[in-house]
C-alpha positions as CSV (number, residue, x, y, z in Angstrom):
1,X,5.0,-28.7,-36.7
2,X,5.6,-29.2,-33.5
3,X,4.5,-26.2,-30.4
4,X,7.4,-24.4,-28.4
5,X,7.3,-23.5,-25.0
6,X,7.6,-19.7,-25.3
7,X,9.0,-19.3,-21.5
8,X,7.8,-15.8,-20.1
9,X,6.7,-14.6,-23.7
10,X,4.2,-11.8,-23.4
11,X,4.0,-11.1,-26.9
12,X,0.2,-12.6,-27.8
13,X,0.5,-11.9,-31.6
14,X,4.4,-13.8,-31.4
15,X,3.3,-16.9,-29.1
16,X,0.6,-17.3,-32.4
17,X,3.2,-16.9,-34.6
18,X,5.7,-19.2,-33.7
19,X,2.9,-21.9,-32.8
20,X,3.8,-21.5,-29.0
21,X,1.7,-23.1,-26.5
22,X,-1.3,-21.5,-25.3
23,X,-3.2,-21.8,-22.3
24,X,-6.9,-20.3,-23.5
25,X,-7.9,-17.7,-20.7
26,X,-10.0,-15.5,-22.6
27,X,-13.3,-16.4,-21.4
28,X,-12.3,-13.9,-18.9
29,X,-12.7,-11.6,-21.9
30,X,-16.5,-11.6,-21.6
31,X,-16.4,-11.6,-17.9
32,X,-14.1,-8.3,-17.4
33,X,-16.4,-6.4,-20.0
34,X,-19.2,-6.6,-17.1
35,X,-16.9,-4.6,-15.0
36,X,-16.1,-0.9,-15.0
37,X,-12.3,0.0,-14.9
38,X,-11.5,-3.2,-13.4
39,X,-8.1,-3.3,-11.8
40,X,-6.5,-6.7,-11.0
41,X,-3.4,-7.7,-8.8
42,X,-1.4,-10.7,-8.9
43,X,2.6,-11.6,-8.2
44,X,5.2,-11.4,-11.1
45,X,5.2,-14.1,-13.1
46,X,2.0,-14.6,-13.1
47,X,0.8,-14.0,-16.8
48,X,-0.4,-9.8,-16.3
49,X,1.1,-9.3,-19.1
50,X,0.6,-11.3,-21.6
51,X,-3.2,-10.6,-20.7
52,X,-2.7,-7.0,-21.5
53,X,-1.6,-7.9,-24.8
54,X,-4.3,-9.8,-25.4
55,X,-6.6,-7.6,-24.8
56,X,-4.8,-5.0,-27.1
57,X,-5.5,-7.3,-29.9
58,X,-9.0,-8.3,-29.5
59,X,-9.7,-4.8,-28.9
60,X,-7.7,-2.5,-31.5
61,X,-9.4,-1.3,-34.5
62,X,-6.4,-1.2,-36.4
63,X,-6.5,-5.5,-36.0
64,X,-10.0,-6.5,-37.2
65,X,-8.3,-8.2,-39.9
66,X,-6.3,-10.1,-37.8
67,X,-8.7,-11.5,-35.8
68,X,-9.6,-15.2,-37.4
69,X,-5.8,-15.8,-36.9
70,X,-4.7,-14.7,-33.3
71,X,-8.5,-15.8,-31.9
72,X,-10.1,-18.1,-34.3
73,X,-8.6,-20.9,-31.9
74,X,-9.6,-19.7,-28.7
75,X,-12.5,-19.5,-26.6
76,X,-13.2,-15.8,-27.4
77,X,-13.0,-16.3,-30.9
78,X,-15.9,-18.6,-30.8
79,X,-17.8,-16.7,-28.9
80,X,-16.8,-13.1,-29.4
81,X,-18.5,-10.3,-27.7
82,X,-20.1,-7.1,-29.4
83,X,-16.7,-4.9,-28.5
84,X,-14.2,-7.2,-30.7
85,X,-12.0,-4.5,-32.6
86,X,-14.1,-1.6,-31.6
87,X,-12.0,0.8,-29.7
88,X,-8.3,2.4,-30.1
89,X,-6.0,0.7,-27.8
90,X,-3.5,3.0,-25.4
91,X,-0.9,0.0,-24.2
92,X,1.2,1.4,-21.1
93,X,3.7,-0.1,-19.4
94,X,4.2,1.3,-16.2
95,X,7.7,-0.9,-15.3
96,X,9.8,1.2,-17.7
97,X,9.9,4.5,-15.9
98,X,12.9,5.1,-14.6
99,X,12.3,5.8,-10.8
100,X,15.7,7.4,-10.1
101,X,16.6,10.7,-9.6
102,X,14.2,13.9,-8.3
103,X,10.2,14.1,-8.8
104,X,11.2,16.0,-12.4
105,X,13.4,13.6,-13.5
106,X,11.1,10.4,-12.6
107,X,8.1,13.1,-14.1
108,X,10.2,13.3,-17.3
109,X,10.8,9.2,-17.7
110,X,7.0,8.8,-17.3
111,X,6.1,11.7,-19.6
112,X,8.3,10.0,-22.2
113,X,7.1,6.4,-21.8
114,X,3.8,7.4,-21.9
115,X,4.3,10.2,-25.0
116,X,5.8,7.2,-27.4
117,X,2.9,5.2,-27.1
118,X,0.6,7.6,-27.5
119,X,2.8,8.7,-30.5
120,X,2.7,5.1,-31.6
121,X,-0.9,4.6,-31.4
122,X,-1.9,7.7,-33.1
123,X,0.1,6.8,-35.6
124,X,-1.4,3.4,-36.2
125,X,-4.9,5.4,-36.2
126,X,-3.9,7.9,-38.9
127,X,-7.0,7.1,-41.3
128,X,-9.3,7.7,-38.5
129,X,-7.2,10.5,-37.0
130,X,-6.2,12.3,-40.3
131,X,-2.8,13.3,-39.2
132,X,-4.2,15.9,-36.8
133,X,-3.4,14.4,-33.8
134,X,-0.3,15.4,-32.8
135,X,1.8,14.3,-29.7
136,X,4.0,16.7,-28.5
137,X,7.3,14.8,-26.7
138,X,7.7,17.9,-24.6
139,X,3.8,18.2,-23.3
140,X,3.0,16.2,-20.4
141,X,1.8,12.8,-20.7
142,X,-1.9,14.1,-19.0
143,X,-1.8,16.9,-22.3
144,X,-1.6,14.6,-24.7
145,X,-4.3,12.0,-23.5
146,X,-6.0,15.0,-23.1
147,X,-5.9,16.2,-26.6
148,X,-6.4,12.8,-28.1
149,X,-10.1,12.3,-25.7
150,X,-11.0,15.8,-26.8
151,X,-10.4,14.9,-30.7
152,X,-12.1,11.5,-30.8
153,X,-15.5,13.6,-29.0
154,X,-15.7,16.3,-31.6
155,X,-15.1,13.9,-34.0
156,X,-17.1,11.1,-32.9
157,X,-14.7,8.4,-33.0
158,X,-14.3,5.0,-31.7
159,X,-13.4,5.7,-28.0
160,X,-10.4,4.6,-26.5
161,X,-9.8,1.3,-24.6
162,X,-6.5,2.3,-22.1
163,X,-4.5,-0.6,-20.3
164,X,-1.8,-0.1,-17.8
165,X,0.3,-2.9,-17.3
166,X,2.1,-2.8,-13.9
167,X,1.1,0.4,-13.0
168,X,2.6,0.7,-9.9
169,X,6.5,-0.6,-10.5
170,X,8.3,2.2,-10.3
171,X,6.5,3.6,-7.2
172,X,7.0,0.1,-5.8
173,X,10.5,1.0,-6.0
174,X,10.4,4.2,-4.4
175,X,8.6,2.5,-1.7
176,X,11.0,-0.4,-0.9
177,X,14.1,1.8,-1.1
178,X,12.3,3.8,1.5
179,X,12.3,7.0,-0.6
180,X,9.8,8.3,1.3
181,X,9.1,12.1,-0.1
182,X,9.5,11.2,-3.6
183,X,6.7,8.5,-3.0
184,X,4.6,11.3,-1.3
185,X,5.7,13.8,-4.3
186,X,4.4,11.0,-6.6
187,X,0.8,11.1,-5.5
188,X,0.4,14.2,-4.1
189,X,-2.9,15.9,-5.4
190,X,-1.2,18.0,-7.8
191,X,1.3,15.3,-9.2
192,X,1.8,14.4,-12.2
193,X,0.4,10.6,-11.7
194,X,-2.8,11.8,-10.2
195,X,-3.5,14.5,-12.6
196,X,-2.4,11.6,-15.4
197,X,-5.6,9.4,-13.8
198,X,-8.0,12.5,-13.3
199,X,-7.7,13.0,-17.1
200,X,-8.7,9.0,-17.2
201,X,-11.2,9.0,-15.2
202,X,-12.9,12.3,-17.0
203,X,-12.7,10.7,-19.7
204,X,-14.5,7.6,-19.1
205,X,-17.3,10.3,-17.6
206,X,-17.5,11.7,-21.3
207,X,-17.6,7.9,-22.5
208,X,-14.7,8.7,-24.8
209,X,-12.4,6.1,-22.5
210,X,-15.1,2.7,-23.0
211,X,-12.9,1.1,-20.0
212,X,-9.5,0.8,-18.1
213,X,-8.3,-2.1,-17.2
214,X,-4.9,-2.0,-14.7
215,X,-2.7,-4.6,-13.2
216,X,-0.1,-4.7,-10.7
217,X,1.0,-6.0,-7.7
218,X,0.2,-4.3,-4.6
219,X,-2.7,-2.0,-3.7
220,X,-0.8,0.7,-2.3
221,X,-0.3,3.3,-5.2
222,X,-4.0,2.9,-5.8
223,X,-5.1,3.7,-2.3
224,X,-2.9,6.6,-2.3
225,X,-4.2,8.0,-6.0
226,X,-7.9,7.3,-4.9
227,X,-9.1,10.8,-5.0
228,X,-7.1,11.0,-9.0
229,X,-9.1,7.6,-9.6
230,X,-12.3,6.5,-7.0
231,X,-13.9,5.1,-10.3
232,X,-11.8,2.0,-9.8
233,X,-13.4,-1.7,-9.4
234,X,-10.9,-4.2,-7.6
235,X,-11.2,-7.0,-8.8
236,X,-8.5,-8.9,-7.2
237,X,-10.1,-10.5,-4.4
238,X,-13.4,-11.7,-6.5
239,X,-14.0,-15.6,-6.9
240,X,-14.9,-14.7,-10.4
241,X,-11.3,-13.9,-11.7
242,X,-9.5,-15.8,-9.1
243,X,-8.3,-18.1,-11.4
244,X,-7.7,-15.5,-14.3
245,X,-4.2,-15.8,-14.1
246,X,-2.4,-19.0,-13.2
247,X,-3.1,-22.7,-14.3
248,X,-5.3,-25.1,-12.4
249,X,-4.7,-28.7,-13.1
250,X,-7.0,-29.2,-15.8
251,X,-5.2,-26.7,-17.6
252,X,-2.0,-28.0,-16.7
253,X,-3.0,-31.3,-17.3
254,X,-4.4,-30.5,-20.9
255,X,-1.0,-29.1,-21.3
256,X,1.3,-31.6,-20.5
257,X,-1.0,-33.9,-22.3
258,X,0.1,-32.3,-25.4
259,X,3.8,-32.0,-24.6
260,X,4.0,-35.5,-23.9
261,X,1.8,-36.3,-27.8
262,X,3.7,-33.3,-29.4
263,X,7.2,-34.9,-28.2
264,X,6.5,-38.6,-27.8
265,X,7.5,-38.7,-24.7
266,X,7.4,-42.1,-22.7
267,X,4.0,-42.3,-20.9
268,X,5.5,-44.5,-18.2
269,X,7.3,-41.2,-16.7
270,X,4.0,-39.3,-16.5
271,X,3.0,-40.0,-13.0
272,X,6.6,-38.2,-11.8
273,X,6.5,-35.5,-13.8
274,X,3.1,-34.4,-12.5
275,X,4.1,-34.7,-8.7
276,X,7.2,-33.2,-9.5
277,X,5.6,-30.1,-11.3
278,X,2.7,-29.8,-8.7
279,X,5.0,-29.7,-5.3
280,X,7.4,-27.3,-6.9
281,X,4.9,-25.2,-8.8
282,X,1.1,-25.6,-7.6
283,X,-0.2,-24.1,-4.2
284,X,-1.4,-20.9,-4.8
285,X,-4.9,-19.8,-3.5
286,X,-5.5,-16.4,-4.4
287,X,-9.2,-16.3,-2.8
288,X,-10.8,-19.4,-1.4
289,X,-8.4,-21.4,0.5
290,X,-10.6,-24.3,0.1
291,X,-11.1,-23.7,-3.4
292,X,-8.4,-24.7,-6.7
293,X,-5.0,-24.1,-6.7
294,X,-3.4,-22.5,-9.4
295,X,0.1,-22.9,-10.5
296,X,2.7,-20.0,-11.4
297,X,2.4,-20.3,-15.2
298,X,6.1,-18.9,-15.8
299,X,7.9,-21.5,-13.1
300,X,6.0,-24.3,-15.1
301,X,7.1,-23.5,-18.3
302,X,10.6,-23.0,-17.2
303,X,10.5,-26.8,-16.5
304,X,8.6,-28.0,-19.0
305,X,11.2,-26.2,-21.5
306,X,13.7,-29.0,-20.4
307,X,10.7,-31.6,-20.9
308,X,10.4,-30.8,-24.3
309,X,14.6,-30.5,-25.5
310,X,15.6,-33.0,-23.4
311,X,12.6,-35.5,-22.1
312,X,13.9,-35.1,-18.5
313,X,13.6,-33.5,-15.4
314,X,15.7,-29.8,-15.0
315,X,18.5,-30.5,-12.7
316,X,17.6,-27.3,-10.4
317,X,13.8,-27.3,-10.6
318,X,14.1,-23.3,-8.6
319,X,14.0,-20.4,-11.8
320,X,17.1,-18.0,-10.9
321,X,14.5,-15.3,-11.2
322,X,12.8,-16.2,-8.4
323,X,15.7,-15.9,-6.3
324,X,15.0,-12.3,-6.8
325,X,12.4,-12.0,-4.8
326,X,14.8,-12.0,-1.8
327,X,15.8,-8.5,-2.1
328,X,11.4,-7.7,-1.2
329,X,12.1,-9.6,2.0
330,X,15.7,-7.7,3.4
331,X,13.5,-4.7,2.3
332,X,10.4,-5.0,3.9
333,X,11.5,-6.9,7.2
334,X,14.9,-5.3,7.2
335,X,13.6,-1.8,8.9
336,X,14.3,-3.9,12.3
337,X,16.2,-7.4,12.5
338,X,14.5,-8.7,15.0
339,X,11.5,-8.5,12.9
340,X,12.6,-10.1,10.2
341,X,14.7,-13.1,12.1
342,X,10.8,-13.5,13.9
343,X,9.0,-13.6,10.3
344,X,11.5,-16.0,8.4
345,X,11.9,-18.1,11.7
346,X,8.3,-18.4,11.9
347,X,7.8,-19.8,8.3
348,X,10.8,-21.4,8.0
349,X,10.4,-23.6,11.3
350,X,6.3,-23.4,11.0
351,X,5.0,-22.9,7.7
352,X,2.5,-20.6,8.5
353,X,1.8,-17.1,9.9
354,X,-1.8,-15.5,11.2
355,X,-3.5,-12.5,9.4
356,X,-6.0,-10.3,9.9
357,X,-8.4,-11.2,7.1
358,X,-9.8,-7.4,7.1
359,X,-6.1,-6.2,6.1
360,X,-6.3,-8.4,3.0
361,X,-9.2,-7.1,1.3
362,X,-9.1,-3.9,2.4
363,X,-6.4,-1.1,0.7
364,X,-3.9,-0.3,2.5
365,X,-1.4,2.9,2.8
366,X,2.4,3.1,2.5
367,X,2.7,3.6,6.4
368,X,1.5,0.3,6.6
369,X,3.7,-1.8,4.0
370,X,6.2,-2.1,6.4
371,X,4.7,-2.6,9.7
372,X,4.9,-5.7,11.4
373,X,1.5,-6.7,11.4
374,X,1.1,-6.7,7.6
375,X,3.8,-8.5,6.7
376,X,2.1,-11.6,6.0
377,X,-0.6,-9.3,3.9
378,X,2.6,-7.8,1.6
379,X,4.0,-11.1,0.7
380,X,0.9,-12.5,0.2
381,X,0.6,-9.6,-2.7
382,X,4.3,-10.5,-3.7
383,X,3.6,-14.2,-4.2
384,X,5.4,-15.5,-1.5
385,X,2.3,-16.9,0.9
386,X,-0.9,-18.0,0.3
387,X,-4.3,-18.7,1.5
388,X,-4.0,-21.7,4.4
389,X,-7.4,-21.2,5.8
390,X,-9.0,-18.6,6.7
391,X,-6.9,-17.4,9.7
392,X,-3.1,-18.4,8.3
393,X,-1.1,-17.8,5.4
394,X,1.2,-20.2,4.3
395,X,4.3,-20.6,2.0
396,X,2.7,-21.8,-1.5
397,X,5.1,-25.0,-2.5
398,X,8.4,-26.6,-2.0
399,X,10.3,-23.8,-4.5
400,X,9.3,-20.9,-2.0
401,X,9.7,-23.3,1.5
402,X,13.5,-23.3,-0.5
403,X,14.1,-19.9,-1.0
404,X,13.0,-19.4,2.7
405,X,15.2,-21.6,4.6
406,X,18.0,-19.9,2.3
407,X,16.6,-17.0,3.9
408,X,16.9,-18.8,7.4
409,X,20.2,-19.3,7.2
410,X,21.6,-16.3,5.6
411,X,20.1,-14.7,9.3
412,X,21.7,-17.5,11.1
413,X,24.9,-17.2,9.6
414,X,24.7,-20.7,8.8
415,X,27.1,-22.0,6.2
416,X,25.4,-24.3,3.5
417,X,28.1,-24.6,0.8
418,X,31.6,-24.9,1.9
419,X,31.6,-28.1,3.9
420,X,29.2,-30.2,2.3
421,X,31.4,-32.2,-0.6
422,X,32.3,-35.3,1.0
423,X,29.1,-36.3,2.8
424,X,27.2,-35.7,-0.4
425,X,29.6,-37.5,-2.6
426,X,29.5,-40.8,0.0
427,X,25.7,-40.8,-0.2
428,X,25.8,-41.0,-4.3
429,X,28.5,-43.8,-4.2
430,X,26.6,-45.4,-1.7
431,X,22.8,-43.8,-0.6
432,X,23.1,-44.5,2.9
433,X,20.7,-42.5,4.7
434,X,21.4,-43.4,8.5
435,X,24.8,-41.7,7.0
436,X,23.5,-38.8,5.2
437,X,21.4,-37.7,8.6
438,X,24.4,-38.0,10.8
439,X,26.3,-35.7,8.6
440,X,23.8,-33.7,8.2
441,X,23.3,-33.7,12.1
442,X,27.2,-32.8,12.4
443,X,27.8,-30.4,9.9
444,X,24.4,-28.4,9.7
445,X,22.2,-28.9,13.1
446,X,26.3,-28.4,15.2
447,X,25.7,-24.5,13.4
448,X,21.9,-23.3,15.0
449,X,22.0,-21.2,17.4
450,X,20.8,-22.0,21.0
451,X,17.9,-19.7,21.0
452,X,16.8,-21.6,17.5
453,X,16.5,-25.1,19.5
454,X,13.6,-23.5,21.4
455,X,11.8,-23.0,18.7
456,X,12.2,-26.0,16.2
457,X,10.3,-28.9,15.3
458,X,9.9,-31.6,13.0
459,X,8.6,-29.6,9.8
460,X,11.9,-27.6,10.9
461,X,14.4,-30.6,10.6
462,X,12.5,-31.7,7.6
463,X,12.0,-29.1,5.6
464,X,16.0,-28.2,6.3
465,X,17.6,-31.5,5.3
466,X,15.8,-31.4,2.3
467,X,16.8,-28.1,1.1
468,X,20.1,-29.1,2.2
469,X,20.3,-32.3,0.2
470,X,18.5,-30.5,-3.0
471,X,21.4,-28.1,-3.2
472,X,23.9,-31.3,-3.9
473,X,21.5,-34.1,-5.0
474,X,19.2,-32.7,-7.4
475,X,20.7,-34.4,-10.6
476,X,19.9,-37.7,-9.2
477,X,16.8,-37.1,-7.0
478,X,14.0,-35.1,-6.8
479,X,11.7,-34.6,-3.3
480,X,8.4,-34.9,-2.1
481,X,6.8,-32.9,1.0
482,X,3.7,-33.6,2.4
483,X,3.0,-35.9,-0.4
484,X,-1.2,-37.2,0.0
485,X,-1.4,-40.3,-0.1
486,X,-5.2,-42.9,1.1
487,X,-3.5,-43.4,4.2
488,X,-2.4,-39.9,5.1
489,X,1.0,-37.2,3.8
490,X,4.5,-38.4,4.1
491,X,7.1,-35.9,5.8
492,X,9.6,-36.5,2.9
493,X,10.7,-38.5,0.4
494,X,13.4,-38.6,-2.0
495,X,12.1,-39.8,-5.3
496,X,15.2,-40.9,-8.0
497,X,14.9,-39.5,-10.8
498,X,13.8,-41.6,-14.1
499,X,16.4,-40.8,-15.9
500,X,19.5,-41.2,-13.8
501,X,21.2,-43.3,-11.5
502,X,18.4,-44.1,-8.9
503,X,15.6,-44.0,-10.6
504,X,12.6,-46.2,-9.2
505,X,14.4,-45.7,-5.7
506,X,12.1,-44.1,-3.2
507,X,13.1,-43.2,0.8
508,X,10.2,-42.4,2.4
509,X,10.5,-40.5,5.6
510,X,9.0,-40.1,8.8
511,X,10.0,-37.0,10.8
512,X,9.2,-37.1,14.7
513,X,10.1,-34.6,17.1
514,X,10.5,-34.7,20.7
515,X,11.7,-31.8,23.1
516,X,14.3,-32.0,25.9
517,X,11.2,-32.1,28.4
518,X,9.5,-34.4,26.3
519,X,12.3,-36.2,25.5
520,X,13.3,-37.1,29.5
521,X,9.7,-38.7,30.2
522,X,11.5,-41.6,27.9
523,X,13.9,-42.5,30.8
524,X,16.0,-43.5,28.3
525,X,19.2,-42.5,26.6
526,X,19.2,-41.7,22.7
527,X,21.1,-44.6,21.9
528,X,18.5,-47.0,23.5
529,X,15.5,-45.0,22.1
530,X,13.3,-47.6,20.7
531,X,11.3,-47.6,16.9
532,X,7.2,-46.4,18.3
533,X,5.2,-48.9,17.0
534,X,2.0,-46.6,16.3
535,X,5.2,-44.6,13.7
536,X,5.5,-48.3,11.8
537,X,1.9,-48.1,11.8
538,X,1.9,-44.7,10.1
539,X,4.4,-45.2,7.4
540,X,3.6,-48.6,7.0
541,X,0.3,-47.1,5.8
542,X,2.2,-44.4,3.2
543,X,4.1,-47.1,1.7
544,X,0.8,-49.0,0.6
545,X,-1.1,-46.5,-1.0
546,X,2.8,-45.9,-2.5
547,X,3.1,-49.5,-3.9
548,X,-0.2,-49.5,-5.5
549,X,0.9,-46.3,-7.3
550,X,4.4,-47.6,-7.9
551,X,4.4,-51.1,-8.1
552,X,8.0,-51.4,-9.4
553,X,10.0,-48.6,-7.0
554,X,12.4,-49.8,-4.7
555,X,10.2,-48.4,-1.7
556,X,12.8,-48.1,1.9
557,X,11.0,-46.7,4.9
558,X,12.4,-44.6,7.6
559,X,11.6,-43.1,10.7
560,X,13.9,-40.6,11.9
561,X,13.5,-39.1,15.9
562,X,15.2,-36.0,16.4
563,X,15.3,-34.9,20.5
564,X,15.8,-31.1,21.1
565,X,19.5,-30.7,20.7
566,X,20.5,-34.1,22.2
567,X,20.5,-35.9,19.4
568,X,18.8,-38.0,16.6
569,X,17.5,-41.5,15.8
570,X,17.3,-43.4,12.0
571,X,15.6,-46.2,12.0
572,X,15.1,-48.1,8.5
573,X,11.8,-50.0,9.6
574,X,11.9,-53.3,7.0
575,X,15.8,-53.9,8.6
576,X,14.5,-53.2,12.2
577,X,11.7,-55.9,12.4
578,X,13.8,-58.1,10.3
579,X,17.0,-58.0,12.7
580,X,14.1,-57.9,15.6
581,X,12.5,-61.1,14.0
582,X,15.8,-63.0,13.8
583,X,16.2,-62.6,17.6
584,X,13.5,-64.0,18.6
C-alpha cells in the first residue's frame, strides 16, 4: 500500500493510520526530557503541532497499549526513555479562544476551551480517577487544574504531563489589532492567564505537573506572564533543538527518495525536482547561520502532494496560505507608512536588513513589537527572515522574495495584472527574451516611482521580472535565483519545466547594474553600450558547471545591463560572438 502525503495533518495517531508519510523527529523526545518546562518557538507551518500530539501519545497512560503501533517504527520506539506512558496528558490549544469581545468574554472562551479538555481527559482517566474528579464548566479553568493537581497528590497518582500548543494566538491577536488594554488586561497580575500559569507552575513545585512543554510563535506573551511563569526554559534559540522542527536535506532527501520508489516516478526528473523544492522551500536558519538549513515541512508537502497524483511540478509552487502572512506585515509596519515603504523597499530591492543580535535572544515586551528597530526581530519570529550572518537577516527563499515584491508593489501602486496578457502570450508562442525584457521594461519599470530609481539595483530588477514572469509563466517554467554552481551563483534562470512545452530549455541570466553616474563614465549611449568581456567570462563559467549537470538542456546565455532609469541592454552572448565572428 502505497504512503499519502497528509498535507498539514497534525493528527499523530491519523498520519499512522492512514500510512501517511513520516518524517521521524522524536529523538528530540529524549532530548526535551533533560529540560525543565521547555518552551519552544517557531513560525506557522512549521510542524508545532503535530509535535504536541506526539508527545500526547508517547506520554498518556491511557495509550500504553498503543504504543508498538504509533512508535514501534520510529526512533523513540527503539529506544524509548523511562517516562513512555507514564503521566496523564492535558492537551491545550491555545488558537481556539476567541479573542473578541471584553476581558470577560475572551476570559469565558479560554475557561471553556480549557474546561472541555480537562473534562475530556478526566474522563479518559476514570479508572484512575474513580469518577471523583469532577470539572465544573462554570469554574475557572485555574479551579479546575487546581482540583485535578490536588486529587492526583492525595491520591498518589501518575502526575500530569501539560502541553500548550500555540499558547499565545489569541493574545497575538489582541496585539496586532492594537487592542492595547485588553492585552494589558490579559496579563495583568491578577488575570485570569497569569493566575492559570501560577497554578502550573505550583504544581510542578509539588511534582504533581512532571513537565510543561509550550509552543508558539513570539516571545511576547511569555515576557509579559513571567512573574505567573519564571520557571520557563527557552529553548528556542538552542543549537540542540534548532532543527526540531523543519526538514534538513537528508530528511528531505530520504523523503523524496521514497516518493519517487512508492510512485515510480521517472528518476531522470530528480535533479529538477530537488532544485525546484529547495529554492522555493529551503532557507531557513533558525540559529546558526552558518549551520543547516531547514525547510518549511508544510510548503514541501503542499508540492510534493502534486508529485505524487500527478508526477509533475504544481503550476503555482506559492501555498495560498502563505499569502496570509501579509496581513502581519500591514499590521506591524502599518503604525507609520513611511516605515513600512523603508522595510519592504529595503528587502525587496536588497534582500537583507541589520539586527541587533541582543534583541533576538533576549524577550522582548509588547512596546517593542512594533517599533522600528525590531522589525526585522518580529518577522524573523513570524517566518518571514532568516539568519544571513551574524549581523543581517534575510528573506529565507524565492516563495517569501515573492510575496515581498507583491508587497513592493501594492505600496507602489504598481499594477501587475491588468496589462500583462499580450507580452506574456508572445513570449510562449515564441520565448524571445530580448522581447520579454523590453516589455517588461515598458509596461513594469515605466510604473516606479522616481524616488525608487535611487534606490534600485540589480537584485532589484532581477528579483522583479521574475516574480513578474512567475505570475504568467509558471505552467511552462519554473526559476532559479542565485543558483550555486563550481564557478559561482547565476542571477536567474528560467528552467522549462519537464513536463511541458519547454522542457530541457534553460535561459541563464546575468543581471548587471549601472547607475546614471556610473553609467555616464561609459561616454557612450545605451544603444552603443558594448557586451563586458569579464560578464562573458562570468556566465560563460555558469554555463559549464550547467552542462556537466545537464548535458542535454538547450542552455542560452544572457547578459542583461540595466542603467538607472535610462534604459536597458540584452545581449544573448553565443549570437553576439557569433555575429561579431562573422565580421571579422
Amino acid at each position: 500500500m502505497k504512503k499519502r502525503i497528509l498535507y498539514a495533518n497534525a493528527n499523530y495517531e491519523e498520519i499512522v493510520s492512514k500510512n501517511g508519510y513520516f518524517v521521524d523527529k522524536t529523538q528530540y523526545i529524549e532530548k526535551l526530557e533533560m529540560v525543565d518546562n521547555p518552551v519552544f518557538l517557531r513560525p506557522r507551518r512549521f510542524g508545532k503541532s503535530l509535535l504536541c500530539r506526539i508527545l500526547e501519545c508517547y506520554y498518556n497512560i491511557n495509550q500504553k497499549d498503543d504504543f508498538q503501533r504509533l512508535f514501534g517504527h520510529t526512533y523513540i520506539g527503539r529506544n524509548p526513555t523511562r517516562f513512555k506512558n507514564s503521566f496523564f496528558v492535558l492537551h491545550l490549544d491555545f488558537s481556539v479562544v476567541k479573542p473578541t469581545g471584553t476581558i470577560k468574554e475572551i476570559e469565558h472562551s479560554f475557561n471553556h476551551t480549557c474546561n472541555l479538555k480537562m473534562d475530556a481527559m478526566a474522563g479518559l482517566s476514570k479508572k484512575w480517577f474513580k469518577n471523583q474528579v469532577k470539572i465544573s464548566m462554570e469554574e475557572s479553568a485555574s479551579g479546575n487544574l487546581n482540583s485535578i493537581i490536588d486529587f492526583i497528590s492525595k491520591h498518589s497518582l501518575p502526575p500530569l504531563y501539560i502541553i500548550i500548543d500555540e499558547y499565545d494566538n489569541f493574545a497575538n491577536q489582541l496585539i496586532v489589532s492594537h487592542k492595547d488594554s485588553l492585552y494589558y488586561a490579559l496579563t495583568a497580575d491578577d488575570s485570569f492567564l497569569k493566575t492559570f500559569f501560577k497554578t502550573m507552575k505550583q504544581g510542578r513545585k509539588t511534582g504533581d505537573i512532571a513537565n510543561v512543554f509550550i509552543t508558539g510563535v513570539l516571545p511576547i506573551t511569555m515576557d509579559d506572564l513571567a512573574s505567573g511563569f519564571n520557571i520557563a526554559s527557552f529553548i528556542t534559540l538552542n543549537r540542540k533543538f534548532e532543527n526540531m522542527m523543519g526538514f534538513t536535506q537528508s530528511e528531505t532527501d530520504d523523503l523524496i527518495d521514497k516518493i519517487f520508489m512508492d510512485y515510480e516516478i521517472d528518476p531522470s526528473i530528480r535533479s529538477q525536482i530537488d532544485e525546484v523544492i529547495k529554492i522555493h522551500y529551503n532557507g531557513y536558519h533558525f540559529v546558526n547561520p552558518r549551520g543547516e538549513a531547514v525547510f518549511n515541512p508544510t510548503l514541501l508537502q503542499y508540492f510534493l502532494i502534486d508529485l505524487c497524483e500527478e508526477k509533475q511540478i504544481p503550476k503555482h509552487l506559492t501555498d495560498m496560505n502563505l499569502r496570509t502572512d501579509l496581513s502581519w506585515v500591514r499590521r506591524l509596519t502599518g503604525a507609520d507608512p513611511k516605515y513600512t515603504e523603508e522595510f519592504v523597499d529595503q528587502l525587496a530591492i536588497h534582500n537583507k536588513i541589520s539586527y541587533d543580535d541582543r534583541f533576538l535572544v533576549q524577550k522582548f515586551d509588547m512596546r517593542q513589537f512594533f517599533e522600528k528597530s525590531f522589525f526585522p526581530i518580529s518577522f524573523f519570529y513570524l517566518g518571514m527572515l532568516t539568519r544571513l550572518d551574524d549581523f543581517h537577516l534575510k528573506l529565507p527563499n524565492l516563495n517569501m522574495r515573492q510575496i515581498f515584491i507583491e508587497y513592493f508593489n501594492e505600496l507602489h501602486k504598481i499594477d501587475v495584472s491588468t496589462k500583462y496578457a499580450d507580452m506574456m502570450q508572445g513570449f510562449v508562442n515564441n520565448p524571445d527574451l530580448h522581447k520579454l525584457f523590453a516589455d517588461y521594461w515598458e509596461l513594469y519599470i515605466s510604473q516606479l516611482p522616481e524616488a525608487v530609481f535611487q534606490k534600485v539595483n540589480e537584485n532589484f530588477y532581477r528579483t522583479t521580472f521574475f516574480e513578474l514572469c512567475s505570475r504568467f509563466l509558471s505552467r511552462w517554467f519554473t526559476w532559479n535565483v542565485e543558483r550555486s554552481y563550481p564557478q559561482g551563483r547565476t542571477d536567474l534562470e528560467f528552467v522549462g519545466k519537464f513536463h511541458e512545452k519547454f522542457a530541457d530549455i534553460r535561459m541563464v541570466i546575468e543581471f548587471k547594474y549601472y547607475s546614471n553616474a556610473e553609467f555616464k563614465k561609459f561616454k557612450t549611449a545605451v544603444k552603443d553600450f558594448k557586451l563586458q568581456d569579464k560578464d562573458t567570462d562570468q556566465i560563460m563559467g555558469y554555463a559549464q558547471g550547467l552542462r556537466q549537470e545537464y548535458p542535454n538542456a538547450q542552455i542560452s546565455l544572457y547578459v542583461i545591463y540595466c542603467f538607472g532609469n535610462q534604459g536597458f541592454r540584452v545581449f544573448d552572448v553565443e549570437k553576439y560572438f557569433n555575429k561579431n565572428a562573422i565580421k571579422a
